[in-house]
KEVOMAR-562345 format. One record per atom (N, C-alpha, C): residue in one letter; x, y, z. Coordinates in steps of 0.02 Angstrom, whole numbers, padded with zeros to 5 digits, always signed. Layout:
<atoms>
AXYZ/...
</atoms>
This chain:
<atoms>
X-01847+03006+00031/X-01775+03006+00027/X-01750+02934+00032/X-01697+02910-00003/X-01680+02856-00022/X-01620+02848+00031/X-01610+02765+00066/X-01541+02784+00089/X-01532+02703+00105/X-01476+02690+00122/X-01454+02631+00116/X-01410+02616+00186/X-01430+02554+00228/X-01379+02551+00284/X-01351+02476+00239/X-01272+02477+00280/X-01229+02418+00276/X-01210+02404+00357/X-01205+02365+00361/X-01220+02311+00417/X-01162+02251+00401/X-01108+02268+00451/X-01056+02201+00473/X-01039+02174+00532/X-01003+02121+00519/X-01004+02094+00602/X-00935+02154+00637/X-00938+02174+00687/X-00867+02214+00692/X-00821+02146+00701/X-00746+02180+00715/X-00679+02152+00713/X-00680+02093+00740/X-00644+02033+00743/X-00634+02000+00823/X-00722+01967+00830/X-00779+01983+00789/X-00831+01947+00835/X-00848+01877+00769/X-00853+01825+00789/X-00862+01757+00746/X-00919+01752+00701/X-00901+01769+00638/X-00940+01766+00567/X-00937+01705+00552/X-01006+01650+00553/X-01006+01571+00538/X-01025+01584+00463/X-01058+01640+00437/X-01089+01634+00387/X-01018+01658+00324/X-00990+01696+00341/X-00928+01723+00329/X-00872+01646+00320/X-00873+01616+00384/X-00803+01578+00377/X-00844+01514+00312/X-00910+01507+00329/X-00948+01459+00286/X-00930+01480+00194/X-00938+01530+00189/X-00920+01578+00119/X-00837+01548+00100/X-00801+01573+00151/X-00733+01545+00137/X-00716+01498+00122/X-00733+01447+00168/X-00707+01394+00160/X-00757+01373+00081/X-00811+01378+00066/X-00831+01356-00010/X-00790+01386-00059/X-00766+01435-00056/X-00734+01474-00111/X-00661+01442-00100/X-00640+01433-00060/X-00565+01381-00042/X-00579+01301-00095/X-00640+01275-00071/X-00644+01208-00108/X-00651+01225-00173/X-00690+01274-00202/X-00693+01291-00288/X-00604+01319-00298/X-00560+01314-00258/X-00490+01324-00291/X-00486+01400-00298/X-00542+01444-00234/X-00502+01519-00247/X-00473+01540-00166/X-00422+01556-00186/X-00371+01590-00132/X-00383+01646-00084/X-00449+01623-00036/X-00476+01678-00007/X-00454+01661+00064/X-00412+01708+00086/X-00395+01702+00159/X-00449+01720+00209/X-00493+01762+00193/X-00527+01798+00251/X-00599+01806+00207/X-00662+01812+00214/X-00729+01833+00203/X-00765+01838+00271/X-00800+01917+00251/X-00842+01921+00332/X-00931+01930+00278/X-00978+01917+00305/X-01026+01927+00259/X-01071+01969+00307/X-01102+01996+00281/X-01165+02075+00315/X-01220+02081+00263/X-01241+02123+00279/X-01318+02150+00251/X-01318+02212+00233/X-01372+02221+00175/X-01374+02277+00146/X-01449+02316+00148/X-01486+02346+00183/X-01534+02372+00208/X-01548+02428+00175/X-01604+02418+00112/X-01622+02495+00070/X-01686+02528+00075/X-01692+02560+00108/X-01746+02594+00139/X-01763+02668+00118/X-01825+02679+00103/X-01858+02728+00072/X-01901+02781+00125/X-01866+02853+00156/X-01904+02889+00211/X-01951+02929+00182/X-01983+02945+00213/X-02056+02997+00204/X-02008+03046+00230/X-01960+03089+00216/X-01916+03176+00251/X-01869+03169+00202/X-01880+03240+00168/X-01843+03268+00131/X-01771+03304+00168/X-01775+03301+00240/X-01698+03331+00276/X-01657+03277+00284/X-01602+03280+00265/X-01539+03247+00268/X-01529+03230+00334/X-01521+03282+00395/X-01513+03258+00436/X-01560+03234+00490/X-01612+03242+00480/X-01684+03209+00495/X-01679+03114+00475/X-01648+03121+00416/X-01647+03049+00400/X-01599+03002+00420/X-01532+03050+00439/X-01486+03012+00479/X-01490+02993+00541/X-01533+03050+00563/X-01561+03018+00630/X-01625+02984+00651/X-01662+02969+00596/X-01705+02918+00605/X-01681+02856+00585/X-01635+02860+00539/X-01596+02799+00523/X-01547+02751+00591/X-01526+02805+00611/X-01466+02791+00671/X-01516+02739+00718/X-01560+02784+00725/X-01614+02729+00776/X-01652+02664+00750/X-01652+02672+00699/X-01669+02612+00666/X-01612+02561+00678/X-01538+02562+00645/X-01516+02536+00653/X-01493+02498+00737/X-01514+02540+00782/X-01490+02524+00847/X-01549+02496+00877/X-01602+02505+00836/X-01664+02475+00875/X-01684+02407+00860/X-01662+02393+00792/X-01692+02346+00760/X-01652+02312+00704/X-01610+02348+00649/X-01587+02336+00606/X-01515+02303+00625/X-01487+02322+00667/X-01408+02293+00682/X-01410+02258+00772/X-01373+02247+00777/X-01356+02213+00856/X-01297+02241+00875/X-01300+02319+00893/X-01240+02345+00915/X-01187+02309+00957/X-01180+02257+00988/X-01144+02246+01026/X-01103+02214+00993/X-01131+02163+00927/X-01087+02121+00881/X-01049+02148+00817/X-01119+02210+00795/X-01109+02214+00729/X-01103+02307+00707/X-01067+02318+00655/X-01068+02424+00653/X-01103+02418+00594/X-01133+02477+00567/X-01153+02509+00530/X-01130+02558+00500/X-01132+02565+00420/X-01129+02625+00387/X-01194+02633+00360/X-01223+02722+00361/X-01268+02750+00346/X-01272+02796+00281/X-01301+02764+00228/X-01291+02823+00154/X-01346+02857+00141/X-01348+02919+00141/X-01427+02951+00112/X-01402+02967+00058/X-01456+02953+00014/X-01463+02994-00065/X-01428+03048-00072/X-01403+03106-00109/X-01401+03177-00111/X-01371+03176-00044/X-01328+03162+00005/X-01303+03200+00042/X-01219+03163+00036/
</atoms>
């Protein structure tokens, strides 16, 4: 089963890589007030259950893939 996490910094917490993005796209002359930048995590499970995969995913993300305290997650499975 195919599924995909997205990974951002939450609200309020300091994106250097984000304000770094901005401010380049400011000097090329584009009018970007705000850029936050994240990750895109595409991962391939051995379980055909949907919700088998959300919850092996969930732990992934909290174990390893994200830094809950800084950053949230959205979780996409294939077909569901």
């Amino acid at each position: 089963m195919r599924a995909t996490v997205t990974i951002r910094p939450k609200p309020g917490i300091l994106d250097p890589p984000g304000e770094a993005v901005q401010g380049s796209l400011a000097s090329l002359g584009f009018a970007v007030t705000r850029a936050r930048v994240g990750r895109i995590v595409e991962l391939e499970l051995a379980t055909d259950d949907p919700a088998e995969a959300h919850a092996q995913l969930g732990r992934m993300a909290t174990q390893l893939l994200a830094n809950p305290l800084i950053e949230s997650y959205e979780i996409e499975v294939e077909g569901t």
